[in-house]
Backbone as CSV, one residue per row, in Angstrom:
resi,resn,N_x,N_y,N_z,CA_x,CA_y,CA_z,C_x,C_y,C_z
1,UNK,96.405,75.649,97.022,97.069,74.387,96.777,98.493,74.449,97.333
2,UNK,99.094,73.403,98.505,100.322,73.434,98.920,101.540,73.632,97.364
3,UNK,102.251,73.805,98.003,103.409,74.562,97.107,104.404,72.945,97.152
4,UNK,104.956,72.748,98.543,106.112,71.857,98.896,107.344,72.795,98.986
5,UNK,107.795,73.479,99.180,108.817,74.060,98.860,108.747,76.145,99.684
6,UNK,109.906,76.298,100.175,109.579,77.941,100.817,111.190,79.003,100.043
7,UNK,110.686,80.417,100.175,111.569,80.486,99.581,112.698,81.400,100.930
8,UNK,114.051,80.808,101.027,114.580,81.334,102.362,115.410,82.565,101.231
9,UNK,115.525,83.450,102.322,115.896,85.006,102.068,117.424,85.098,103.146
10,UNK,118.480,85.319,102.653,119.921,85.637,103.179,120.099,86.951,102.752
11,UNK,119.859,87.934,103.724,120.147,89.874,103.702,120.647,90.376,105.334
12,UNK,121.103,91.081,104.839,120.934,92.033,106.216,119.586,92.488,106.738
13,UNK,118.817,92.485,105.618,117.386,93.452,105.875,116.615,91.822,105.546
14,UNK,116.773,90.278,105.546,116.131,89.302,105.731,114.415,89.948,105.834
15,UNK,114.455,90.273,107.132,113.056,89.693,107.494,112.026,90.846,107.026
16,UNK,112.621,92.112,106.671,111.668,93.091,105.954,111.331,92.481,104.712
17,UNK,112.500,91.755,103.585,112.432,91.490,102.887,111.518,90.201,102.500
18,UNK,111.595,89.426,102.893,110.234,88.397,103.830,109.017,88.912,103.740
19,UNK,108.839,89.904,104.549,107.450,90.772,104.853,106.903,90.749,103.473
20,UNK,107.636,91.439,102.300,107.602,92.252,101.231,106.819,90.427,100.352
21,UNK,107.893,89.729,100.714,107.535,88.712,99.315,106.279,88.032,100.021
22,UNK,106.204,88.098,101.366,104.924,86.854,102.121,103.783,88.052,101.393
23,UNK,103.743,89.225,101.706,102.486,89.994,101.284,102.011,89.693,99.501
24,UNK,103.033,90.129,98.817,103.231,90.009,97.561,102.721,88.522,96.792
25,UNK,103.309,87.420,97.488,102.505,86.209,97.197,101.331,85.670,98.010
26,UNK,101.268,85.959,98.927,100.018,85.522,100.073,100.336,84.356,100.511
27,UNK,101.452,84.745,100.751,102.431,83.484,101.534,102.651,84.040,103.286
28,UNK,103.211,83.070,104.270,103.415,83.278,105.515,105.046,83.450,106.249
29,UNK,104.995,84.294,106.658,106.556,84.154,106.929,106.929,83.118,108.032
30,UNK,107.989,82.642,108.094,108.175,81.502,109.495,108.421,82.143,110.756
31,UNK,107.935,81.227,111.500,108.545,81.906,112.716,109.647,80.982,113.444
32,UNK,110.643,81.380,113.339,111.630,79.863,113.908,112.050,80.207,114.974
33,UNK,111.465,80.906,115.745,111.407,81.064,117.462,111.416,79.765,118.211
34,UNK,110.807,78.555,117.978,110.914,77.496,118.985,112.498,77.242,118.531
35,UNK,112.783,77.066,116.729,114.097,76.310,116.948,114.909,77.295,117.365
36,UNK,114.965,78.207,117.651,116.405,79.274,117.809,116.061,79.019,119.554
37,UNK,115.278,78.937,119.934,115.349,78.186,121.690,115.623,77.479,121.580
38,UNK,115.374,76.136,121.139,115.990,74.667,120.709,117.801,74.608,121.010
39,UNK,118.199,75.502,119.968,119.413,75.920,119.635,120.358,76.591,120.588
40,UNK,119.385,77.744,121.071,120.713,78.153,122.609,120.346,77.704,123.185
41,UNK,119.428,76.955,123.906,119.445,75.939,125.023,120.898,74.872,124.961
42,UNK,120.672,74.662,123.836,121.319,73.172,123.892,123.101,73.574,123.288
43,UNK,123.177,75.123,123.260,124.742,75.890,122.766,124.762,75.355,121.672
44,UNK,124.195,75.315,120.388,124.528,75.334,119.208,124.871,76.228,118.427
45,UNK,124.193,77.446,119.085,124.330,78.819,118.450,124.760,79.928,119.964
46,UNK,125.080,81.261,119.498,125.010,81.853,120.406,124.093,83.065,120.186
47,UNK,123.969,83.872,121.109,123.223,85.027,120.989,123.395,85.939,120.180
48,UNK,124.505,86.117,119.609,125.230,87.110,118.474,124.512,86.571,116.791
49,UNK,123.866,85.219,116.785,123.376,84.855,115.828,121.708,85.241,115.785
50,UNK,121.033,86.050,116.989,119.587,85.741,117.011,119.777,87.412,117.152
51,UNK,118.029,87.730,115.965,117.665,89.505,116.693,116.422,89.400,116.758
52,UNK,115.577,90.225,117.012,114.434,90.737,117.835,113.696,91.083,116.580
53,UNK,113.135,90.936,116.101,111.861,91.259,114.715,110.336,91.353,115.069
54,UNK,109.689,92.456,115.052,108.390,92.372,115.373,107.970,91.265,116.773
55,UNK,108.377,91.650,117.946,108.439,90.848,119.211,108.731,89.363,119.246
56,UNK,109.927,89.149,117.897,110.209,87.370,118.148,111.398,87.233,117.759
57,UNK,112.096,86.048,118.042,113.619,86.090,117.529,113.725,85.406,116.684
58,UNK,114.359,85.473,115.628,114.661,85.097,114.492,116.226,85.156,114.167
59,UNK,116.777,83.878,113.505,118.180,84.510,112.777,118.791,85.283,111.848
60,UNK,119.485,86.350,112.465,120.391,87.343,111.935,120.691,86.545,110.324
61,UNK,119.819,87.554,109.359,120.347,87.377,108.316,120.088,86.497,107.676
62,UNK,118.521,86.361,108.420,118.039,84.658,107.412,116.421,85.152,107.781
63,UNK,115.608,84.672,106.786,114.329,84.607,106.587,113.880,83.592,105.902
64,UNK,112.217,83.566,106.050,111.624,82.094,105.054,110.481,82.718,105.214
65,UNK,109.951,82.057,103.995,108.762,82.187,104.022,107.789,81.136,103.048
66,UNK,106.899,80.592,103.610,105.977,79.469,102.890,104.344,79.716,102.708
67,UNK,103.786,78.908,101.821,102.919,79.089,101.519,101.966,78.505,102.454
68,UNK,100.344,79.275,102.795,99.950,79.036,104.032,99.003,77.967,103.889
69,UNK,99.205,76.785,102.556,98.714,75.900,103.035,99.653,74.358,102.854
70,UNK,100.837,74.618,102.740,102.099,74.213,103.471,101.855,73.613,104.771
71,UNK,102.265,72.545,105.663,102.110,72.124,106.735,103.240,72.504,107.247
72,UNK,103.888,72.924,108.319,104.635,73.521,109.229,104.711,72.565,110.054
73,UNK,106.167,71.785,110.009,106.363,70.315,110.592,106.971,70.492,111.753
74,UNK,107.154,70.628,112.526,108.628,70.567,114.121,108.648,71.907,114.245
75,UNK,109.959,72.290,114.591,110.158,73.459,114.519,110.670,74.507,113.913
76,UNK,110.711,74.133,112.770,111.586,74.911,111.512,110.411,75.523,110.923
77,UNK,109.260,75.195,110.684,107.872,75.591,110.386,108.161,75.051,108.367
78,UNK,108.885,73.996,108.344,109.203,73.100,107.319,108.415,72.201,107.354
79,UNK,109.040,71.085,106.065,108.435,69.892,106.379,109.361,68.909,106.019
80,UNK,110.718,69.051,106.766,112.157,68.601,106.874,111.949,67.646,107.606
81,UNK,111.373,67.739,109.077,111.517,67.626,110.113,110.556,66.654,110.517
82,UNK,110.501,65.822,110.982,109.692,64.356,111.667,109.676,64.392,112.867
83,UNK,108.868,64.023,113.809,108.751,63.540,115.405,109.681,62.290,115.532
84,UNK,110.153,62.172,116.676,111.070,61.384,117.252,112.130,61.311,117.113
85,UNK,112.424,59.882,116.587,114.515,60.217,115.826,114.341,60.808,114.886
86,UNK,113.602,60.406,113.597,113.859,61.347,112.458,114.375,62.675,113.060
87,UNK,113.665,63.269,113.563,113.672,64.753,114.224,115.149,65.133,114.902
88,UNK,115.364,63.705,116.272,116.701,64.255,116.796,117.790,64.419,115.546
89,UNK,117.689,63.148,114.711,118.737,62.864,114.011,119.175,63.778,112.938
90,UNK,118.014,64.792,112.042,118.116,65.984,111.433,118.364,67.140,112.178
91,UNK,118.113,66.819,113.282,118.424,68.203,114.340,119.808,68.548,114.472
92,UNK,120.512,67.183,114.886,121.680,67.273,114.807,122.648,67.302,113.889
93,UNK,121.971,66.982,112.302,122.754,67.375,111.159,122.485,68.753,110.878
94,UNK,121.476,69.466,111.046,121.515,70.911,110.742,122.368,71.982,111.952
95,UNK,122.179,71.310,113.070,123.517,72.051,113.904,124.795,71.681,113.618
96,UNK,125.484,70.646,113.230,126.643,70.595,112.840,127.106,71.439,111.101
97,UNK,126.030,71.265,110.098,126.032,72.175,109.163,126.034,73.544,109.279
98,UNK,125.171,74.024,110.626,125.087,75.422,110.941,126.115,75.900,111.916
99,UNK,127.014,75.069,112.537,128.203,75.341,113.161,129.190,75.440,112.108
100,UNK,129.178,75.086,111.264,130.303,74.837,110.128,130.021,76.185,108.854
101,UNK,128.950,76.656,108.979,128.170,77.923,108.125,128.077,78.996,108.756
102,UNK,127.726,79.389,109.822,126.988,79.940,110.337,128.006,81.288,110.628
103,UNK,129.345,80.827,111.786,129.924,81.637,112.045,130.551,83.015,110.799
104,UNK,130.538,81.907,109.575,131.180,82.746,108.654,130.126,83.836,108.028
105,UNK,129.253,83.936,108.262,128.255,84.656,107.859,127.970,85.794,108.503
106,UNK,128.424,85.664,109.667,127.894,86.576,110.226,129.080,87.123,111.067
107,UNK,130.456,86.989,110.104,131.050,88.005,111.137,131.011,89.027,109.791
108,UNK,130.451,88.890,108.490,129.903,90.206,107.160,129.939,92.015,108.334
């Protein structure tokens, strides 16, 4: 039965920690590889914010993970996110929130 809801993980060790709770509940971890392309394509982020996890990139210091019968909307693997404007128009509020967050996090 969908959940609605994922639980995001802020560590240094994020995405092990992920691993641990997706196994533990029989939940799925995200993969937010399209949006972190999304993102340096378009310079919202830079490379100092993305690392390499089991052959995919993911953000430094952030994990998620949802339940696998959850629908995985756009590219957040949420269900934030809508096709068309909805989509541009949240796109561009979570990069201006994550320009305004982001840096401070990660100069830890």
């Amino acid at each position: 039965m969908p959940r609605g809801w994922k639980l995001v993980i802020v560590s240094t060790n994020a995405p092990a920690i992920a691993d641990f709770w997706a196994a533990a509940l029989e939940y799925e971890v995200e993969d937010p590889s399209a949006l972190i392309s999304q993102l340096l394509a378009a310079g919202h982020i830079g490379s100092e914010a993305v690392v390499e996890y089991r052959g995919r990139r993911i953000f430094r210091g952030y994990a998620a993970i949802r339940h696998p019968e959850d629908t995985a909307i756009g590219t957040t693997g949420g269900d934030a996110l809508h096709v068309g404007d909805l989509f541009d128009a949240r796109l561009d509020e979570l990069c201006a929130v994550h320009e305004a967050t982001l840096p401070v996090a990660f100069e830890r």
